[in-house]
C-alpha positions as CSV (number, residue, x, y, z in Angstrom):
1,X,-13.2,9.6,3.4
2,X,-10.5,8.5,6.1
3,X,-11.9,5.1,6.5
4,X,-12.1,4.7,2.6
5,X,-8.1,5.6,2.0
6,X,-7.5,3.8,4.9
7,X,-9.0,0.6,3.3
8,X,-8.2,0.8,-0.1
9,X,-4.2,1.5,1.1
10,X,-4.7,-1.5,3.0
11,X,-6.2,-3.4,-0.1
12,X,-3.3,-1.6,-2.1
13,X,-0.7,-2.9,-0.2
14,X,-2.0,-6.7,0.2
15,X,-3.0,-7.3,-3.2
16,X,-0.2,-6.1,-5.0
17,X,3.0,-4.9,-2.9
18,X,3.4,-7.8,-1.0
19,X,1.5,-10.6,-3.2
20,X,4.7,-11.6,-4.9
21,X,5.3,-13.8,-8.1
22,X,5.7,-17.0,-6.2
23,X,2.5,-16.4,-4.2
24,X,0.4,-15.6,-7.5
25,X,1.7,-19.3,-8.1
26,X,1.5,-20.5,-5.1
27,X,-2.5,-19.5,-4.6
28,X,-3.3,-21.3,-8.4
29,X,-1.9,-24.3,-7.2
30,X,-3.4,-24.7,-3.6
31,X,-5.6,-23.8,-0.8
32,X,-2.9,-23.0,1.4
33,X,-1.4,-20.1,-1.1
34,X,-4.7,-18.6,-0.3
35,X,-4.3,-18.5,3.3
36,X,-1.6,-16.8,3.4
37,X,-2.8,-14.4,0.9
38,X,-6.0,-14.0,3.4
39,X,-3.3,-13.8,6.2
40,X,-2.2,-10.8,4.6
41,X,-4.9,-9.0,3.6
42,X,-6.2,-10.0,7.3
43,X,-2.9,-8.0,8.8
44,X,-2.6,-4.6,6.4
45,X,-6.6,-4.2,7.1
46,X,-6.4,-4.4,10.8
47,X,-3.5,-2.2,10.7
48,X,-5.1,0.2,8.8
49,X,-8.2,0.6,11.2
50,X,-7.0,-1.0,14.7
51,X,-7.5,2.9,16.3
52,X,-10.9,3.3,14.1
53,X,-14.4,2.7,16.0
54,X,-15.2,-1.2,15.8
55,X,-11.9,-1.4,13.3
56,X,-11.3,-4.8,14.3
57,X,-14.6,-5.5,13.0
58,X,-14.6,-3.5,10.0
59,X,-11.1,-5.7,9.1
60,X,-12.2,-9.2,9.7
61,X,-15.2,-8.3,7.7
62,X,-13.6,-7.2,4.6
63,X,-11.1,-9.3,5.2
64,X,-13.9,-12.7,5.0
65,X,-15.2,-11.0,1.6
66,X,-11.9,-10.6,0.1
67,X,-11.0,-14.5,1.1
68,X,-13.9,-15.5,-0.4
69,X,-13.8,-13.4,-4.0
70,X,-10.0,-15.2,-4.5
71,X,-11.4,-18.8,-3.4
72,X,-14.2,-18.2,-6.2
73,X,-11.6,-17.6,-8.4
74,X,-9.4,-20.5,-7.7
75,X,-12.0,-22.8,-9.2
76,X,-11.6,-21.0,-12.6
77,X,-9.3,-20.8,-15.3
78,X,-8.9,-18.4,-18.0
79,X,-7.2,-19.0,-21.3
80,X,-6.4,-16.2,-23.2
81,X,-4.9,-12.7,-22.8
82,X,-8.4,-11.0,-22.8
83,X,-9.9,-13.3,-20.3
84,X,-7.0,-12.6,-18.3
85,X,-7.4,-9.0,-18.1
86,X,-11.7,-9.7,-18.0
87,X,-10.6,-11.2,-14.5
88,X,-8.2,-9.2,-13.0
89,X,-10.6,-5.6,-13.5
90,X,-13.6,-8.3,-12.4
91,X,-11.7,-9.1,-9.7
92,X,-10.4,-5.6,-8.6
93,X,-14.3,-4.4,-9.1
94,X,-15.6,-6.6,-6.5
95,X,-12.8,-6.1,-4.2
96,X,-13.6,-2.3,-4.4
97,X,-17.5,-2.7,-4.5
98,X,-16.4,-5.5,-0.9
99,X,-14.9,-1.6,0.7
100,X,-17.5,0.6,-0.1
101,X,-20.3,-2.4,1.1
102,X,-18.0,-2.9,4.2
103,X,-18.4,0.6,5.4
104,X,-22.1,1.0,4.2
105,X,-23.1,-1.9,6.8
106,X,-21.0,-0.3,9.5
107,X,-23.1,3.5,8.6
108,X,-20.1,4.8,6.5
109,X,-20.2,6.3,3.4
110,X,-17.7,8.1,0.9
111,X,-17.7,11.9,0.4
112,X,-17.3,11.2,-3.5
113,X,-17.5,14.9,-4.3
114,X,-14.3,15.5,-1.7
115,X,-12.1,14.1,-4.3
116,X,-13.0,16.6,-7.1
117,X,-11.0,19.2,-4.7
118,X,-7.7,17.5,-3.0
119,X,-6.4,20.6,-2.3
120,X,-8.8,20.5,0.3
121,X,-8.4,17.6,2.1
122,X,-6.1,17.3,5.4
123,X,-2.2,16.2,4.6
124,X,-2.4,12.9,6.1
125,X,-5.5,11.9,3.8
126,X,-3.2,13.6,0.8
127,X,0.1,11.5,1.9
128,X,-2.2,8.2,1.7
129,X,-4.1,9.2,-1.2
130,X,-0.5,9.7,-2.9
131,X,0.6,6.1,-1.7
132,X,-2.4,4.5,-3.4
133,X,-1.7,6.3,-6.9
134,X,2.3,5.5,-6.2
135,X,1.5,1.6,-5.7
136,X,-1.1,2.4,-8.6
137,X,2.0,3.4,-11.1
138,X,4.5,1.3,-9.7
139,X,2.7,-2.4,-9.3
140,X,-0.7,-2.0,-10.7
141,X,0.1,-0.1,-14.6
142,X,2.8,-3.0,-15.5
143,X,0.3,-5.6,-14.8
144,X,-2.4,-3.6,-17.0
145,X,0.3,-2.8,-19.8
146,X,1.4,-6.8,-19.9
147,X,-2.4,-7.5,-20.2
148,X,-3.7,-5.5,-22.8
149,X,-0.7,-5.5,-25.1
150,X,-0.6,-9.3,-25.4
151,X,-4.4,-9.4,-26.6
152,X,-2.6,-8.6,-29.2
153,X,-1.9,-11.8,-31.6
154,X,1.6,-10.3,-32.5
155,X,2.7,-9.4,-28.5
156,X,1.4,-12.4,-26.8
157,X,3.2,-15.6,-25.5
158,X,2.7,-18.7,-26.2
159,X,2.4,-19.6,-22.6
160,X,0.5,-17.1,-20.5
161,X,2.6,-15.3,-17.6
162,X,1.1,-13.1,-15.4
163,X,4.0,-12.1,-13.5
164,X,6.2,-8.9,-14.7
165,X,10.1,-9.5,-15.0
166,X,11.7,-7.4,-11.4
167,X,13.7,-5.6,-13.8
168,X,11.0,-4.3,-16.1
169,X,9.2,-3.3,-13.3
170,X,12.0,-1.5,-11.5
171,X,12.6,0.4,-14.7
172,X,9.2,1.3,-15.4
173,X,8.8,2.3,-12.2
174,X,11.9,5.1,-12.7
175,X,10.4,6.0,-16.0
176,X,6.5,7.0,-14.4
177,X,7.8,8.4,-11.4
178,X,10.3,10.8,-13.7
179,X,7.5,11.7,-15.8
180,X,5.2,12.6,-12.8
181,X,8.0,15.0,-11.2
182,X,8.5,16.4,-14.7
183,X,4.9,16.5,-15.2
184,X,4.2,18.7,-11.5
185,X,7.3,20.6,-11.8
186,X,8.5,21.7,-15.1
187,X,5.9,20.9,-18.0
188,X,3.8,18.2,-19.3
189,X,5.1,18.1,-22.7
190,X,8.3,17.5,-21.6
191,X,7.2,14.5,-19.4
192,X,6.3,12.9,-22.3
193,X,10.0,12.6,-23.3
194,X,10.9,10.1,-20.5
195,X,8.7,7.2,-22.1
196,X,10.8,7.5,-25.5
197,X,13.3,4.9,-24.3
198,X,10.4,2.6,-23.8
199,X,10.0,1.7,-27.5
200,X,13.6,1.0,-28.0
201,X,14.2,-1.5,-25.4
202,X,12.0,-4.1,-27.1
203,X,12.7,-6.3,-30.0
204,X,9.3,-5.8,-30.7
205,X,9.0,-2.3,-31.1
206,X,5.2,-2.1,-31.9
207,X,4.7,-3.7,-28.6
208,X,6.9,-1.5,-27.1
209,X,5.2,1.0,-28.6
210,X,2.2,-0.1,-27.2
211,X,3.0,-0.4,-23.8
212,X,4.6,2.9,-24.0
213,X,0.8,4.7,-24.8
214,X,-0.4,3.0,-22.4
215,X,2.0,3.6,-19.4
216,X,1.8,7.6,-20.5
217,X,-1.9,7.6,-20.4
218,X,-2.1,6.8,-16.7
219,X,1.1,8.2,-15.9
220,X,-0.6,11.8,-17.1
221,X,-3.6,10.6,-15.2
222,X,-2.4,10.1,-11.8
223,X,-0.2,13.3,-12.2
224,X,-2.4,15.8,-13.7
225,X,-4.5,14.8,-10.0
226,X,-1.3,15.0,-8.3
227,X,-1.1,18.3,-9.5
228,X,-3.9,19.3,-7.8
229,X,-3.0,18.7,-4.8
């Protein structure tokens, strides 16, 4: 179980808090915005396990496989909103599926039925089980929002962007983290109310709409597990 959080913060942190705009770019264009990419992933894995039995090991392992999913990818294009998103869960899938086949070779395996009871576990795995679902809500949800609302022939753009506006994030990011204290602490019916700006802030309201739904629907997710805890 520890190994498994440790990773998948680790993964968490590389892939989406500090993978920036520019890097995104930088890693379509050339080999070298890979590398550093890999460089990345390389540091937050080792620091994850460097006190762990053959960590070092374990992190230049996973850290091989990860390099090698995103050089695949560099070779391939995609064209439209939905093969966009096809890519990105693709992608996320065989990062995840890299973890679990790490550990398996090393004699590790996750404890899948631990997570059915958090209030179980040991504080330090809840504090980085919370981090994951707090990058999840903050980095990952905007990304899945922009996706699957521009399938849509009346959201999309006529040229495909995969980054998400700073500001839009940063006030999403107020918005899901209100609704989850709301959500733990007072009443989930009234968490609902703090997505109700959402749909007002956009020209397009049916998009907003949209992207409202979807943001509440993990947003509930992550906290009604939160709440378990």
């Amino acid at each position: 179980m520890e190994l498994f959080l440790r990773l998948l913060l680790a993964h968490m942190l590389g892939d989406f808090v500090f993978q920036s705009a520019g890097l995104v770019d930088l890693k379509r264009r050339s080999i070298k915005g890979l590398a550093v990419h890999a460089g990345v992933i390389l540091f937050w894995n080792l620091v994850s396990v460097w006190n762990y039995p053959r960590g070092w090991a374990i992190g230049l392992l996973l850290s091989a496989m990860h390099f090698t999913i995103d050089w695949a990818r560099y070779y391939w294009r995609y064209h439209s909103a939905l093969e966009e998103l096809a890519f990105f869960l693709g992608d996320q899938f065989l990062h995840f599926g890299t973890i679990m086949g790490t550990m398996a070779a090393f004699g590790v395996f996750i404890p899948w039925g631990e997570f059915k009871h958090p209030a179980d576990m040991a504080w330090p795995l809840k504090l980085i089980l919370a981090l994951i679902l707090l990058i999840f809500l903050i980095w990952v949800v905007p990304l899945l929002e922009k996706m699957v609302v521009e399938i849509s022939p009346y959201c999309s753009h006529p040229r495909r962007q995969t980054k998400v506006n700073p500001v839009q994030r940063f006030a999403g990011a107020i918005e899901r983290v209100l609704a989850l204290v709301i959500f733990v602490k007072v009443s989930p019916f009234i968490a609902i109310l703090a997505f109700i700006p959402r749909i007002f802030s956009d020209s397009k309201r049916r998009c907003a709409l949209y992207r409202a739904i979807l943001s509440l629907a993990f947003t509930l997710l992550v906290a009604y597990y939160l709440a378990k805890f």
